[in-house]
RODO-2510 file (C-alpha; in nm, 4 decimals, decimal comma):
residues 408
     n   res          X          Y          Z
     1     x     2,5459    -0,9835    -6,7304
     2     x     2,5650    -1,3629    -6,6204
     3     x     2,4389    -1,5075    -6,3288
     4     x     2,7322    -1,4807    -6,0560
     5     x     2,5734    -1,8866    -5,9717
     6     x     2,4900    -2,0723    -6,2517
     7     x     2,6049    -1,8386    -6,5564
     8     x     2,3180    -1,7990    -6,7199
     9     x     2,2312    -1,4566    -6,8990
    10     x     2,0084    -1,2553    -6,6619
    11     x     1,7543    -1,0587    -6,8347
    12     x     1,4412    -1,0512    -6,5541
    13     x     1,4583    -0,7172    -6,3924
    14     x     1,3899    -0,6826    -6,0133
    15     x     1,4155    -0,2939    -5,9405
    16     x     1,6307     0,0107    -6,0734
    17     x     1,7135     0,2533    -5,8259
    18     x     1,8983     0,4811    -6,0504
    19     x     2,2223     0,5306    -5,9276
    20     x     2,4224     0,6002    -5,5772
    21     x     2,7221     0,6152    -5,3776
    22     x     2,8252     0,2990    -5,1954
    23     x     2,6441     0,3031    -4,8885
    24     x     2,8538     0,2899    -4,6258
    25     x     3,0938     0,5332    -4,8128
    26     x     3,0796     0,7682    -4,5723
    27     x     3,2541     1,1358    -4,6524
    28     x     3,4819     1,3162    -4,4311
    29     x     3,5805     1,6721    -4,4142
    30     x     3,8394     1,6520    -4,6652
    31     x     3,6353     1,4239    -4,9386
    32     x     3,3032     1,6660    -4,8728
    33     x     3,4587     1,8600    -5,1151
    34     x     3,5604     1,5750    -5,3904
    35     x     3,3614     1,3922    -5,6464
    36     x     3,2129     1,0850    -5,5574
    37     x     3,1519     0,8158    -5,6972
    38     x     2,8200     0,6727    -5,8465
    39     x     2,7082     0,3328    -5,9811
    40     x     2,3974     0,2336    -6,1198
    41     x     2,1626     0,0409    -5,8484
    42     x     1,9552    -0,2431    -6,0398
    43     x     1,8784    -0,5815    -5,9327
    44     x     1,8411    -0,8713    -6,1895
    45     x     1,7447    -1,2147    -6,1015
    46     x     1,8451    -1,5562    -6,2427
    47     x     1,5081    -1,7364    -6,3970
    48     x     1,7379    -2,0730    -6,3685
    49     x     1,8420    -2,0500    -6,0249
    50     x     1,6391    -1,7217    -5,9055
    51     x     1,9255    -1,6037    -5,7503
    52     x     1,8240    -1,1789    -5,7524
    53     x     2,1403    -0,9964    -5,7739
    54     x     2,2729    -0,6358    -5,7923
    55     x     2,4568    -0,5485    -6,1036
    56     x     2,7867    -0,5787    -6,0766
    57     x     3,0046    -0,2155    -6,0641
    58     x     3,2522    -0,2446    -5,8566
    59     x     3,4549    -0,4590    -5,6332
    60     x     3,3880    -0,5910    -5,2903
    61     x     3,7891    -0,4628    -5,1375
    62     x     3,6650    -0,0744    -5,2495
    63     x     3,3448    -0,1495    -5,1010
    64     x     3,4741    -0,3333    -4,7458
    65     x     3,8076    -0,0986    -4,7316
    66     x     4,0224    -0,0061    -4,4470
    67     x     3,7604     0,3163    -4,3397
    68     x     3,4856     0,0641    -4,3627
    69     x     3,2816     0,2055    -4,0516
    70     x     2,9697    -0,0229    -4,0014
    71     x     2,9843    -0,1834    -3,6208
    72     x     2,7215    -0,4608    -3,5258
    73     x     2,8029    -0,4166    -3,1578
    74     x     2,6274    -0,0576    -3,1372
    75     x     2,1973    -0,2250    -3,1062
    76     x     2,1561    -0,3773    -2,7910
    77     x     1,8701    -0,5434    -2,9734
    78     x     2,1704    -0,7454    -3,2199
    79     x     2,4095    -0,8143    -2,9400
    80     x     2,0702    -0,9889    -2,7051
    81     x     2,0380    -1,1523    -3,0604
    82     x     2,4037    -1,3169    -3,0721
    83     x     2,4075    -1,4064    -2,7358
    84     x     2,0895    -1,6132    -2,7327
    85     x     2,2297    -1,7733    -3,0336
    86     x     2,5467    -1,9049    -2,8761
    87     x     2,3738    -2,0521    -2,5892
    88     x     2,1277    -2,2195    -2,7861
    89     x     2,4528    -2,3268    -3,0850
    90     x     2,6462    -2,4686    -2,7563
    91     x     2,3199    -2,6706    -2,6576
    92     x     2,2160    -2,8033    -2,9506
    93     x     2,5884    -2,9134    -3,0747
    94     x     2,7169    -2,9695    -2,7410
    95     x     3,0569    -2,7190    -2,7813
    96     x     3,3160    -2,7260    -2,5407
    97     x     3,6619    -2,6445    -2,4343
    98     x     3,7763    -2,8876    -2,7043
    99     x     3,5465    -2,7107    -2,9825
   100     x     3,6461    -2,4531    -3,2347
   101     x     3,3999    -2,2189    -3,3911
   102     x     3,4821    -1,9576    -3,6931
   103     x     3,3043    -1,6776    -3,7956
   104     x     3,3204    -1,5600    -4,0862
   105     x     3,2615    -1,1198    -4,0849
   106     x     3,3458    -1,1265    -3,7470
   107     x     3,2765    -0,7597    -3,7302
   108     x     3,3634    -0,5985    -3,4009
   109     x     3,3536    -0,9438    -3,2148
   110     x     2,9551    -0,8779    -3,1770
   111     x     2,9209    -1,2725    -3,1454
   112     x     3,2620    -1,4337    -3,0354
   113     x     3,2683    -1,2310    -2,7353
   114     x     2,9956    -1,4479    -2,5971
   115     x     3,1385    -1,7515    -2,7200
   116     x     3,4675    -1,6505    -2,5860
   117     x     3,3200    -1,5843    -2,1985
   118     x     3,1743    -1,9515    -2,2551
   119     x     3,5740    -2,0758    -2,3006
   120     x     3,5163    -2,1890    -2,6198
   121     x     3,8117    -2,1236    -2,8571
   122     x     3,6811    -1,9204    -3,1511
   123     x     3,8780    -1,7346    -3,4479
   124     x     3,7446    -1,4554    -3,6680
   125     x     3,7447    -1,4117    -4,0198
   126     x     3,7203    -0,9983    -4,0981
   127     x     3,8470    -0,7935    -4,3850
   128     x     3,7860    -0,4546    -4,2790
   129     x     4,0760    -0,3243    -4,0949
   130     x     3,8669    -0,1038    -3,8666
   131     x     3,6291    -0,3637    -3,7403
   132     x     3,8830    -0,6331    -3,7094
   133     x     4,0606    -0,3684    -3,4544
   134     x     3,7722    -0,3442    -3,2697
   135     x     3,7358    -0,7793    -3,2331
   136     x     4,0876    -0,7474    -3,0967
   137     x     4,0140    -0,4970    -2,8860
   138     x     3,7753    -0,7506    -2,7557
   139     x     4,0955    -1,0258    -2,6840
   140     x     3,9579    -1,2355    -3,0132
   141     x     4,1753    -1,3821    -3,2573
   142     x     4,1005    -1,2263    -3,5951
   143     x     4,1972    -1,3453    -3,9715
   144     x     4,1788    -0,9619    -4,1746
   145     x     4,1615    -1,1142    -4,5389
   146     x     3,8183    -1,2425    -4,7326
   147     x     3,6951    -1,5288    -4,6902
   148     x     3,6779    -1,7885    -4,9888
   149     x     3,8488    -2,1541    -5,0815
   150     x     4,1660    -1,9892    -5,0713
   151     x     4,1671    -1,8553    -4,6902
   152     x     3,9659    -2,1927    -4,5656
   153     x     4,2733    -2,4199    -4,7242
   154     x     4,5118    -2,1789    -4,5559
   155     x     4,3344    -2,2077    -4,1897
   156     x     4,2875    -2,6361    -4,2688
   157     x     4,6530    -2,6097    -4,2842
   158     x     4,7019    -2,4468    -3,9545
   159     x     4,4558    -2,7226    -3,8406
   160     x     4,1726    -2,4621    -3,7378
   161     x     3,9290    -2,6693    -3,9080
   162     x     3,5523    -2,5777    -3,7198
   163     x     3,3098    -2,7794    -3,5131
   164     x     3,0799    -2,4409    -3,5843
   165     x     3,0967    -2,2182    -3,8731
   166     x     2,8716    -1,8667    -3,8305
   167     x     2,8205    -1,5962    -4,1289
   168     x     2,5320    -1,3583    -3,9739
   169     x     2,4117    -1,1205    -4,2758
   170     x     2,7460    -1,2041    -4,4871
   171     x     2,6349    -1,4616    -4,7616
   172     x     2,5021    -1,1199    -4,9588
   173     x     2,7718    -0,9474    -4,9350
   174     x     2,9935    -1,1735    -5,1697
   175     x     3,0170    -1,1294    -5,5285
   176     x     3,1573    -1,4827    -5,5502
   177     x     2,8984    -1,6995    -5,3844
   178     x     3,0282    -2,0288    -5,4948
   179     x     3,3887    -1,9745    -5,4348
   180     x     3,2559    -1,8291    -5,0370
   181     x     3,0324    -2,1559    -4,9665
   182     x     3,2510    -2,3792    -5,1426
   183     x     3,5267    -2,2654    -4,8247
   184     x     3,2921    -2,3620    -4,5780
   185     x     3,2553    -2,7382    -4,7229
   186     x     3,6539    -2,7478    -4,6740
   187     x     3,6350    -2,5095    -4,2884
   188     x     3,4172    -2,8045    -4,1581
   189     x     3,5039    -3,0769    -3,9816
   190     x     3,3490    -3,3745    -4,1250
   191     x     3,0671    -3,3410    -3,8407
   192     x     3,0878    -3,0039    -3,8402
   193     x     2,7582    -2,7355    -3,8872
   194     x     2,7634    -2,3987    -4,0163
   195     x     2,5022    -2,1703    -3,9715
   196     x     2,4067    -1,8531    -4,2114
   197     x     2,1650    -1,5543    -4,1574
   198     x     2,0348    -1,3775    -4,4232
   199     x     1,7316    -1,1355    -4,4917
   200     x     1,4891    -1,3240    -4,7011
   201     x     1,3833    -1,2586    -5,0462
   202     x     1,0367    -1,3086    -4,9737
   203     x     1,0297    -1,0053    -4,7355
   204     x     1,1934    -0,8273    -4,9323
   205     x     0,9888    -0,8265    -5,2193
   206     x     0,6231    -0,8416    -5,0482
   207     x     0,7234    -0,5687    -4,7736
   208     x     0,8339    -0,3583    -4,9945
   209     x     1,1795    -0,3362    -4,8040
   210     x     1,3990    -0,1915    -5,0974
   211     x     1,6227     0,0073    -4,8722
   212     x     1,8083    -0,3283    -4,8124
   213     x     1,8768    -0,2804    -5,1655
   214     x     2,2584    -0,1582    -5,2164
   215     x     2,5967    -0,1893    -5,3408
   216     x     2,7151    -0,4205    -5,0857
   217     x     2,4365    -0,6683    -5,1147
   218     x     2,5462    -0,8367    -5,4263
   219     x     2,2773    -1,1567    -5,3621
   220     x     1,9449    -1,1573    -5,2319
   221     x     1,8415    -1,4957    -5,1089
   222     x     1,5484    -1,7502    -5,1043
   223     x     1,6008    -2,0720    -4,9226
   224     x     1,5182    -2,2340    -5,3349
   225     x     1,8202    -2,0083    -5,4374
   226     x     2,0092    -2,0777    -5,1290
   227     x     1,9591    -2,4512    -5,1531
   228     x     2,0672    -2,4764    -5,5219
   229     x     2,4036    -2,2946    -5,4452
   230     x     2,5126    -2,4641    -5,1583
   231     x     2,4298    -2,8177    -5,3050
   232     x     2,6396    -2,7254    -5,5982
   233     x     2,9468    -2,6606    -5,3477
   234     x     2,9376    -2,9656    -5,1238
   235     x     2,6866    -2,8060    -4,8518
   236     x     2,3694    -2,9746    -4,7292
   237     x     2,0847    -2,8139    -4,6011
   238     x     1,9542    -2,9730    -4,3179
   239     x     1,7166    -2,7177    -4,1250
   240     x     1,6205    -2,3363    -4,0934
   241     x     1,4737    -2,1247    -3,9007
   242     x     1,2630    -1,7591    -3,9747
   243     x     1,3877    -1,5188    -3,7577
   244     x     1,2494    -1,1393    -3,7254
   245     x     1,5775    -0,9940    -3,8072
   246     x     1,6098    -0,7254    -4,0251
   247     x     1,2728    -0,7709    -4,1312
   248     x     1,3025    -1,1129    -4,1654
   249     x     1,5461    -1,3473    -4,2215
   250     x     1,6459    -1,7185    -4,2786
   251     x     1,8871    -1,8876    -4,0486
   252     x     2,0148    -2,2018    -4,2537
   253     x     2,1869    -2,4765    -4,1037
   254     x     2,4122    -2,6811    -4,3125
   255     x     2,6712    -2,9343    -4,3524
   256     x     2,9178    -3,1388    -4,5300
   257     x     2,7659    -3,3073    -4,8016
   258     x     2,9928    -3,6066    -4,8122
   259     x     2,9769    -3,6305    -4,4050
   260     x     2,6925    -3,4753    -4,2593
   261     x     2,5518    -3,6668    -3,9821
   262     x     2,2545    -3,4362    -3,9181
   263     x     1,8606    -3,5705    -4,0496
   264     x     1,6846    -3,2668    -4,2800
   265     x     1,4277    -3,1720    -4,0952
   266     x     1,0528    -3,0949    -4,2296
   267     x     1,0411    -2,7234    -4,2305
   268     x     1,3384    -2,7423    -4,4661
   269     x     1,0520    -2,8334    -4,6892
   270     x     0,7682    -2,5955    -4,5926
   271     x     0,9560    -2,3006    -4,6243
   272     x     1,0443    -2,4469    -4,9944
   273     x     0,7095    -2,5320    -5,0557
   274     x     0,5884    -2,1723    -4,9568
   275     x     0,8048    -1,9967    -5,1523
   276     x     0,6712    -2,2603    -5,4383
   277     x     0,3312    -2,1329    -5,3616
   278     x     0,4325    -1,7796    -5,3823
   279     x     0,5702    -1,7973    -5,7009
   280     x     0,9108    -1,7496    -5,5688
   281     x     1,0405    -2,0334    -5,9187
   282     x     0,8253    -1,8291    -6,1726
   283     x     0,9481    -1,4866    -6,3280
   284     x     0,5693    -1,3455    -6,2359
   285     x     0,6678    -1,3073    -5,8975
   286     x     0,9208    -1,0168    -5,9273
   287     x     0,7134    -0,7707    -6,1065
   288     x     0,5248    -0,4577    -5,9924
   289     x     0,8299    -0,4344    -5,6962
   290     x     0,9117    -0,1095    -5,8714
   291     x     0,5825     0,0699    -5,8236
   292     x     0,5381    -0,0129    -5,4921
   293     x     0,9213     0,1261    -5,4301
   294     x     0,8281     0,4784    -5,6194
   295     x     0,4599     0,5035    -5,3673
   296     x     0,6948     0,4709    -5,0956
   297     x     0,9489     0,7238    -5,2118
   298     x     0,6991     0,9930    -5,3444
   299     x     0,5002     0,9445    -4,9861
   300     x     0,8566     0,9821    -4,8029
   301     x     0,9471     1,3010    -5,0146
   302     x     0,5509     1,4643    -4,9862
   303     x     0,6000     1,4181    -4,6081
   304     x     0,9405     1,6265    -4,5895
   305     x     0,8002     1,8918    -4,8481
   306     x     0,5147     1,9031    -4,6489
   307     x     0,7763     1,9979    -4,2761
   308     x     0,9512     2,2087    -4,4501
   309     x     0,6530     2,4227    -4,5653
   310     x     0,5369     2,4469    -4,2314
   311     x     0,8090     2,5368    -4,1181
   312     x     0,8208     2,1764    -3,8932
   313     x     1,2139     2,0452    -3,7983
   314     x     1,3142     1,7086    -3,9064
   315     x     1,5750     1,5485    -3,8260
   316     x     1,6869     1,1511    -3,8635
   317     x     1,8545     0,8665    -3,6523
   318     x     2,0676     0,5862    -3,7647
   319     x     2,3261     0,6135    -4,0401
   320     x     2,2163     0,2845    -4,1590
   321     x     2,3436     0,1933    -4,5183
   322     x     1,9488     0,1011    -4,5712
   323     x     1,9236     0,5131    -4,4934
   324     x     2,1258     0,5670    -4,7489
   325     x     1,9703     0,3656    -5,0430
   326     x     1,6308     0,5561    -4,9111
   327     x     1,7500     0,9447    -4,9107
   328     x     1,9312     0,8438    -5,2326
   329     x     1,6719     0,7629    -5,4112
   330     x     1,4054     0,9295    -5,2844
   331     x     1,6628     1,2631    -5,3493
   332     x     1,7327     1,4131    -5,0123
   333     x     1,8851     1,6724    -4,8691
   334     x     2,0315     1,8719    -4,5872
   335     x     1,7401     2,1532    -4,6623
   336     x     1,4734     1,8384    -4,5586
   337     x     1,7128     1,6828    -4,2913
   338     x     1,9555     1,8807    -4,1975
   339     x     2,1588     1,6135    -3,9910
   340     x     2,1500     1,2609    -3,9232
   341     x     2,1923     1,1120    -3,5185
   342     x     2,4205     0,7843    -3,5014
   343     x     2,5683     0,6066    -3,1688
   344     x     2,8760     0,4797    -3,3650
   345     x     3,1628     0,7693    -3,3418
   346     x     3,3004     0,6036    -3,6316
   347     x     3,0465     0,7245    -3,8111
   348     x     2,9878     1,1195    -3,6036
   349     x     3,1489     1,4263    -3,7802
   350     x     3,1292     1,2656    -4,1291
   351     x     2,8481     1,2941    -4,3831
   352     x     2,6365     1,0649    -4,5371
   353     x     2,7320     0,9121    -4,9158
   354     x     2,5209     1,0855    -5,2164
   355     x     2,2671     1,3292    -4,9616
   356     x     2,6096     1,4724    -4,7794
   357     x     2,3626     1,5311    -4,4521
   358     x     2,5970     1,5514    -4,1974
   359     x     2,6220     1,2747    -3,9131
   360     x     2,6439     1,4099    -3,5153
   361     x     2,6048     1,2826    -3,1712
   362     x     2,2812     1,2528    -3,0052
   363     x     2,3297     1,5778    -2,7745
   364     x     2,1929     1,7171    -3,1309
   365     x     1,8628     1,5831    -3,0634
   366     x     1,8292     1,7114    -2,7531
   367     x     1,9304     2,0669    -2,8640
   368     x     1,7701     2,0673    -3,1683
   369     x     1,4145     1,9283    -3,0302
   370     x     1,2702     1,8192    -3,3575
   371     x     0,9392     1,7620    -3,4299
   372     x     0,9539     1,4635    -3,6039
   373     x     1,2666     1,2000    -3,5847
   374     x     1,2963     0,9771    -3,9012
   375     x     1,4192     0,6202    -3,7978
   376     x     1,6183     0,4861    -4,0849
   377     x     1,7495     0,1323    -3,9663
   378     x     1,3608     0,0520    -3,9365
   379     x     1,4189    -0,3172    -3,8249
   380     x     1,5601    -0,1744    -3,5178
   381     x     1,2883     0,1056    -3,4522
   382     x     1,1445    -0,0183    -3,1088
   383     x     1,4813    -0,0310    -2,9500
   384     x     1,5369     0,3331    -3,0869
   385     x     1,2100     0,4982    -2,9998
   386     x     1,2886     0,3188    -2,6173
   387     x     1,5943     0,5152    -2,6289
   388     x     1,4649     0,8626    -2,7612
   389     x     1,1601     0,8349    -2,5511
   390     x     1,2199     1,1506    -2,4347
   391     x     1,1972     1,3646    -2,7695
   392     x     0,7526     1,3395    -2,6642
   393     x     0,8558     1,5847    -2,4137
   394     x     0,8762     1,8363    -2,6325
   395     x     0,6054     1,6573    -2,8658
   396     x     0,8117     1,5249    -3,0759
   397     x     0,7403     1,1960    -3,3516
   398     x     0,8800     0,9292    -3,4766
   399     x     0,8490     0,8347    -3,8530
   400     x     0,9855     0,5066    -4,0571
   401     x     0,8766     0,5438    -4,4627
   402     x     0,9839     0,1982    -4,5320
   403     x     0,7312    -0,0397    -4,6008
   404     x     0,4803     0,2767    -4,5651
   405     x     0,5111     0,6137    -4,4364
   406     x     0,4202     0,5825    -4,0197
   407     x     0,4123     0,8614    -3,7873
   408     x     0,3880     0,7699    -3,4281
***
């Protein structure tokens, strides 16, 4: 395989996960009872570029289809995230009536909605059919195709060219990275910013966060990777923030790089330097991931053996694609959780890909009364265990296995 950047022949491994369903490739009655399909799981990374990559097995339209049933507007703790960003995006670029701003995976209108109750004219780019619905639902405009040189050309003609450009946890999710920024350097307006959130590499790797390792993430970014890539396709890196998000994240600002107007700032340049000083350019770096991944998982499946032999009830929230790489691998099944609680009722009466646990409302909980609640989306687990406060009634726990196994 060749580095989806720069071409070059990747041969440093990351991880191998073995092999799994698509994660958010959730089954329904009907398809319980078909084969699935599998793809290997293993991450390479680029020791010219160190862009770390999944393997590529399939295509991003079977992956992002028309049942494509993962909705950012469900965690209270993501929507108080998107709102604080618009206020602080119209501050600090001064939008306006007159302004346009584009996001790109508009999902369910998670973001626009706030920009729209500012009056700000917005459009959404959003190739899943079923959150695109939900946007429009919302009163935004929505674009339902991919987003690449192609698309941005199309909207340039219909003169929706962007004072603001926004791709929140989308820049992995493309398996053709140059052809996706390379859109944004024609979307802009020659002052124009865009912005980009991503969870960062760094994390990853020293948190031992592989469950954000999956079909759909076909990049995992550094700022050095990040940098490279964009400069390559007419972007310009001018600042960045680290965020908490997802475990930690980047947000990158950039611009055009043959009109920016906008002076780099210095942390551009510490957070280079400290992935320098990690070792982030040097193939060292990436090894002994794998070990750490297989403590994790044999802790995770000890714990469940251990329930089940005392006769202790499990059961898990959030039918998080990160759940999925994490039963997966680790091998579970409905005889260690025998369902799975989600909010999203996309998502409720199906099953989850691979460990076919089925997925049901949170009256289960309450019925149920568990001993011990697994939180899956991890990143999110404060706003969950505020919400289920009330399984300690019956002396119930919560447990997360990923970066370690915590019962609280």
């Amino acid at each position: 395989m060749k580095c989806r950047h720069c071409g070059a022949e990747l041969r440093l491994p990351l991880v191998d996960l073995g092999s799994a369903p698509p994660s958010n490739a959730y089954l329904t009655g009907q398809t319980l009872h078909a084969p699935e399909k599998w793809f290997p799981l293993r991450v390479l990374v680029c020791e010219r570029c160190w862009l770390a990559q999944t393997e590529d097995f399939t295509q991003a339209a079977d992956l992002f289809d028309a049942d494509y049933a993962y909705f950012s507007g469900f965690s209270s703790s993501w929507l108080a995230h998107s709102e604080r960003y618009v206020g602080e995006m119209t501050a600090r670029l001064g939008l306006t009536k007159d302004s346009h701003v584009i996001e790109i995976a508009a999902n369910d209108g998670y973001l626009l909605q706030y920009v729209k109750a500012r009056g700000i004219p917005c459009t959404g780019v959003e190739p899943a059919a079923s959150a695109a619905a939900a946007a429009r639902a919302k009163g935004i405009p929505i674009v339902e195709d991919f987003f690449g040189v192609r698309l941005a050309r199309e909207l340039v003609a219909q003169s929706k060219q962007a004072d603001l450009t926004t791709a929140n946890n989308v820049l992995a999710h493309v398996p053709d990275i140059n052809d996706f920024v390379a859109g944004f350097a024609l979307l802009l307006k020659p002052q124009g910013v865009a912005t980009f959130e991503f969870p960062h590499l760094m994390r990853l790797i020293e948190e031992t966060q592989f469950d954000t390792i999956y079909h759909e993430h076909f990049s995992y970014l550094s700022l050095t990777a990040v940098e490279g890539i964009f400069a390559v396709n007419g972007l310009a890196v001018f600042d960045v923030e680290e965020l908490p998000t997802h475990g930690g994240s980047l947000r990158i600002f950039a611009q055009r790089a043959d009109s920016g107007r906008h002076m780099r700032e210095p942390r551009v340049d510490r957070v280079l330097a400290e992935e320098a000083r990690r070792g982030m350019n040097r193939a060292a770096y990436y090894a002994g991931l794998q070990a750490r991944i297989d403590q994790v998982k044999d802790d995770f499946l000890l714990f469940l053996l251990e329930c089940k032999r005392q006769g202790k009830r499990v059961a898990a929230y959030g039918a998080a694609a990160k759940g999925n790489t994490l039963m997966n691998y680790a091998g579970i099944r409905p005889d260690l959780i025998p369902f799975v609680v989600d909010r999203n009722p996309a998502k409720q009466g199906k099953y989850m890909p691979g460990s076919r646990i089925p997925i049901v409302d949170e009256a289960r909980l309450r019925e149920e009364r568990p001993d011990f609640v697994v939180i899956l989306p991890w990143n999110i687990k404060a706003e969950i265990m505020q919400q289920l406060v009330y399984i300690r009634a019956w002396g119930g726990s919560f447990v997360t296995a990923v970066s370690r196994l915590e019962v609280t």
